[in-house]
N, C-alpha and C positions, 0 to 999 in steps of 0.2 A: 504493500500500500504506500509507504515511504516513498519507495521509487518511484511507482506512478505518477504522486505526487511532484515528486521533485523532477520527473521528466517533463512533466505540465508544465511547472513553473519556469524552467530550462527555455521551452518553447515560446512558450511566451512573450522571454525575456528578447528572446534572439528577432522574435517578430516585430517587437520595439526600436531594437537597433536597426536592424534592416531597415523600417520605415525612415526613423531619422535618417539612415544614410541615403535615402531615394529621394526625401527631401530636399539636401541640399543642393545649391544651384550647379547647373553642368559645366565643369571647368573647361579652358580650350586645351587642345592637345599640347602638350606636352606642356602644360602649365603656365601657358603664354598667357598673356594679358591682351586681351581682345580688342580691338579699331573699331570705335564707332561711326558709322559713317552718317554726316552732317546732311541732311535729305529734306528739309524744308517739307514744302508739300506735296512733292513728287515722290509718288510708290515706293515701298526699297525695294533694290533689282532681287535677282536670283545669280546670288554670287555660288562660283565651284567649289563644291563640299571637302575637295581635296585640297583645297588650297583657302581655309582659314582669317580672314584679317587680321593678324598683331602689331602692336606696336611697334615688335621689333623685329620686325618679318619687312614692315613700311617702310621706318627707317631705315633699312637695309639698301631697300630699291629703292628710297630718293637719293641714296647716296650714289647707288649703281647707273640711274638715271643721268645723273649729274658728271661722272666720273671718266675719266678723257682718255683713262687708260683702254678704255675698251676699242680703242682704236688703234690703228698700224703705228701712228706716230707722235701717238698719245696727245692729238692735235682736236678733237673733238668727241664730244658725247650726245647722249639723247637729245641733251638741253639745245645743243647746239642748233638743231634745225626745229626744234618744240619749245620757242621762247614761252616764258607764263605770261608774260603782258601782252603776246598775241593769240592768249587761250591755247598755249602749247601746239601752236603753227610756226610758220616759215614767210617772212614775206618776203622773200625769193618766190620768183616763177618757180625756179627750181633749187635745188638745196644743194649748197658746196661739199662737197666731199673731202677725201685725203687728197693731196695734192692736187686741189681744187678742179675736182671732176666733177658733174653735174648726174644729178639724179635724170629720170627719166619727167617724173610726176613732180606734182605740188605736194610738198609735206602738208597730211591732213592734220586738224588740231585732235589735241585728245584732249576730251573730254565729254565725261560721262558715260565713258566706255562699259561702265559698271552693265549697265543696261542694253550692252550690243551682244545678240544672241543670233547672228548672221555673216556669224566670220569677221574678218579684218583686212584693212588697207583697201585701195580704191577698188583692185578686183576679186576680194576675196582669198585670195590665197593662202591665209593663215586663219587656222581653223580655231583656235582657242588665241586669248589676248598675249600668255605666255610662248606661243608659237610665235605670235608677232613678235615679241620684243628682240627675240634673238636675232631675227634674218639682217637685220642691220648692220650686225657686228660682221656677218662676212659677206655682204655686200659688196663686191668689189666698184661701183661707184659709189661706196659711202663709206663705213667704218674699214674696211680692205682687213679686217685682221681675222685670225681662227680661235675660235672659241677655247682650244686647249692654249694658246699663248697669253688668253688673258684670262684664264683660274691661274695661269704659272706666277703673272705680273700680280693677281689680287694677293695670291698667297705668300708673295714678297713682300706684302707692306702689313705688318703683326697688329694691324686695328682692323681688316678684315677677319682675321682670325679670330678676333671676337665677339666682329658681328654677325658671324655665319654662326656662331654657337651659340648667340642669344637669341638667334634669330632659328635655327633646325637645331641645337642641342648638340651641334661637332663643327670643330673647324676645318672638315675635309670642305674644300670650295666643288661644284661640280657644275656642269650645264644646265643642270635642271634646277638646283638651288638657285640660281641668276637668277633663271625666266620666270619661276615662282615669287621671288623679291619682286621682282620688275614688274609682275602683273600686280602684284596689292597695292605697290604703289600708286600705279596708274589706275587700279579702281576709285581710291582714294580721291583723283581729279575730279571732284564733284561743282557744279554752277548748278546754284538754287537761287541765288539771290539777288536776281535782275529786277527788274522795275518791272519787266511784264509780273515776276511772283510775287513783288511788291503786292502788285495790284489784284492779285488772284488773294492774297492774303487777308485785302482789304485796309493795307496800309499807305495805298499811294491810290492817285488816280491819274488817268491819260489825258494829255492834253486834246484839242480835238480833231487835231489831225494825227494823232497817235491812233484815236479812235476809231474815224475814217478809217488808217491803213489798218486795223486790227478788224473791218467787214471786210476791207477789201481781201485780205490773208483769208479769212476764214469761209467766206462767202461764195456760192455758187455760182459758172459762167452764166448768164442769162443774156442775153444780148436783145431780147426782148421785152426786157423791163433795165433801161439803161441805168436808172436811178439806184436799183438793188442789185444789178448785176457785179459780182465780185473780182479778184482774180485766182479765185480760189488753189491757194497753195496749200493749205493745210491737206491735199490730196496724196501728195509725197511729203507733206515735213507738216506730219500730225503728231500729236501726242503728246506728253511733257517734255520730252528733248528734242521738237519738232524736226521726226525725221521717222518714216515707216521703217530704215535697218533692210532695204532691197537693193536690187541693183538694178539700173535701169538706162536704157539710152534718152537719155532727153535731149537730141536733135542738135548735138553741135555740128556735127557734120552728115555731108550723105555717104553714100557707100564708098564713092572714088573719093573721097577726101582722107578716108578713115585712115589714120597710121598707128594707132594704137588701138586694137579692138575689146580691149578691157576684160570682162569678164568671160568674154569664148575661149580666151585660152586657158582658162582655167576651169570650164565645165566641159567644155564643144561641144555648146548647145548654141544653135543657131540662134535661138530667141534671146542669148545672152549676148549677139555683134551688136559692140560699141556701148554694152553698159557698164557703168562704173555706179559705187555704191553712193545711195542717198544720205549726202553730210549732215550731222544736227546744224540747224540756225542759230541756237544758243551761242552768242558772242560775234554772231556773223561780220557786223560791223567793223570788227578787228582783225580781221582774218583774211584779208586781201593776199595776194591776190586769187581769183576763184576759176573754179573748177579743176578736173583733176592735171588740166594740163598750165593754168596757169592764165589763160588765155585774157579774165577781164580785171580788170585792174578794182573797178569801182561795182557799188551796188547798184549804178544807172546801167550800166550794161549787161548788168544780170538779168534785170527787169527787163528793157528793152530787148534781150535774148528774148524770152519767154512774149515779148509782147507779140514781137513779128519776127523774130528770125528763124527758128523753128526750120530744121533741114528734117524733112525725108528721109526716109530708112527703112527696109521690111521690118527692123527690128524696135522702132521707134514706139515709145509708151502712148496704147492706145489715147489715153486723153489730152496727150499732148499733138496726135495729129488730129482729133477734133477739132482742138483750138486752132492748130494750123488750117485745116480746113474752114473753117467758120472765121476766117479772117483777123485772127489773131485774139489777142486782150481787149484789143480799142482801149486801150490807158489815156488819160489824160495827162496832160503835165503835172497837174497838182493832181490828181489820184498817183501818181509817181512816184513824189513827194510824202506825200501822204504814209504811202507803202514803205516807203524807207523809215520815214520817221518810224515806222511799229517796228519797223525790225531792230532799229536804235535802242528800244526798248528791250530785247536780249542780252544787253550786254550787262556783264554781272561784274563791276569793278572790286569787287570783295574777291573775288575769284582771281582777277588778273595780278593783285595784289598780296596775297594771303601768303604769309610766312612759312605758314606749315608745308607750303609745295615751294618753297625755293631754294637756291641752292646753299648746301648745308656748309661748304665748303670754306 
């Protein structure tokens, strides 16, 4: 009866502790101290379960980001062509390399990447954001170096040796611990804090040609009600980081023009000649020059692209050859105007500014 008893009590007890220990909160792996990320009022993304945000996981890759070693002649790094005051863009048409070779493309900005579930770089060909981060380093129009020369070069200088161990728990440096740093950091590139989420917040209001260009963005073509007819962008750069994450030809050139076919050579799918991916507008205003080839300097010929110039192509985004068909935008100069001002309204100066993303150096 004793035993019984005191097998009872035994069970009991052990049922108590197991509870407390189910209660308490779930630590991150390996006992890291977790990244909160700053997300105003925009969803949180769905970040990779293998790959964690820590503090010293972040640190690690703004350092990495920043760090000049990672190239042939230790003459430039991430930052180098992803300025923060241009929303981690290039204004370069195209971006200087080692011994001042030019890229192909325009360096896109990062940011907000948290939230890209459609691959990376203009044609997609990097499949996770840690895929991206690496391809630069052996680039031979950009970083020119090999990825075994620079774990050789980090592990030469004994303050990465303890970043890599505060950051995975050993100071072996490897390829994959980079890309891993490099991607939390760049999740981290978050813009919430624009005058448009001012205004979504209910802390600000639009002036009234902000207004205007905020129907004219969101509003439907109608060309038979002039007065409410829109230029409805929000059809490719919808959503809270005004950008649908596709890839798409929108009509810079036609077939015989095409020298870069973007996204075919990375699927060969016919329906993907001459698409390249759809940029977020957050910050747009700063981020000159546009598109993926570099091609317009200002935000009046972006618009003016989209109003009338619109080229033909089998592969061209059905609603963009409607509006070519249907005689374009028909913009005004002040709906132009207008348009620009709302976009002005993306720029998130807390972002361009923000200490925690500059260089730690």
């Amino acid at each position: 009866m004793q035993k019984t008893i005191f097998s009872l009590l035994f069970s009991i007890s052990f049922l108590l502790i197991s509870c407390e220990k189910d209660s308490e909160p779930i630590k991150n792996s390996n006992d890291k101290t977790s990244y909160i990320l700053q997300l105003g009022h925009i969803p949180a993304p769905k970040l990779p379960e293998d790959n964690p945000l820590t503090k010293e996981g972040v640190a690690l890759g703004r350092k990495l980001f920043y760090e000049k070693a990672l190239s042939l002649d230790n003459s430039i790094s991430c930052a180098s062509c992803h300025t923060q005051a241009f929303a981690f863009s290039d204004t370069n048409k195209f971006s200087i390399g080692v011994g001042g070779l030019k890229g192909k493309r325009q360096a896109m900005a990062i940011v907000n990447l948290a939230w890209n579930d459609n691959d990376f770089f203009w044609d997609g060909r990097a499949h996770l954001l840690r895929d991206q981060a690496l391809m630069p380093i052996e680039d031979p129009l950009e970083m020119q170096e090999t990825l075994e020369r620079v774990i050789q070069k980090l592990k030469d200088k004994p303050e990465y040796l303890k970043d890599f161990k505060k950051a995975f728990d050993s100071e072996d440096i490897t390829e994959e611990k980079i890309s891993l740093a490099l991607e939390q950091f760049m999740f981290t590139l978050v813009s919430y804090q624009s005058k448009y989420d001012q205004v979504q917040n209910k802390q600000a209001q639009f002036t009234p040609s902000e207004e205007r260009g905020r129907k004219l963005f969101f509003n439907p073509i109608d060309h038979d009600k002039p007065n409410e007819s829109g230029a409805f962008c929000v059809k490719c750069h919808g959503g809270p980081n005004f950008t649908n994450n596709q890839y798409m030809n929108n009509g810079l050139d036609d077939i015989s023009q095409m020298t870069d076919v973007g996204r075919f050579k990375v699927t060969d799918n016919q329906f993907d000649f001459g698409s390249f991916r759809v940029p977020t507008l957050r910050n747009i205003a700063v981020t000159e020059p546009y598109m993926h080839d570099g091609r317009f300097q200002t935000l009046e010929e972006v618009i003016d692209h989209y109003d009338h110039g619109v080229q033909k192509s089998p592969s061209l985004d059905l609603g963009l050859l409607f509006v070519q068909n249907s005689g374009g935008l028909k913009l005004s100069v002040q709906q132009k105007k207008d348009l620009i001002a709302f976009l002005n309204t993306l720029t998130d100066t807390q972002f361009l500014k923000d200490k925690k993303f500059s260089d730690p150096f």
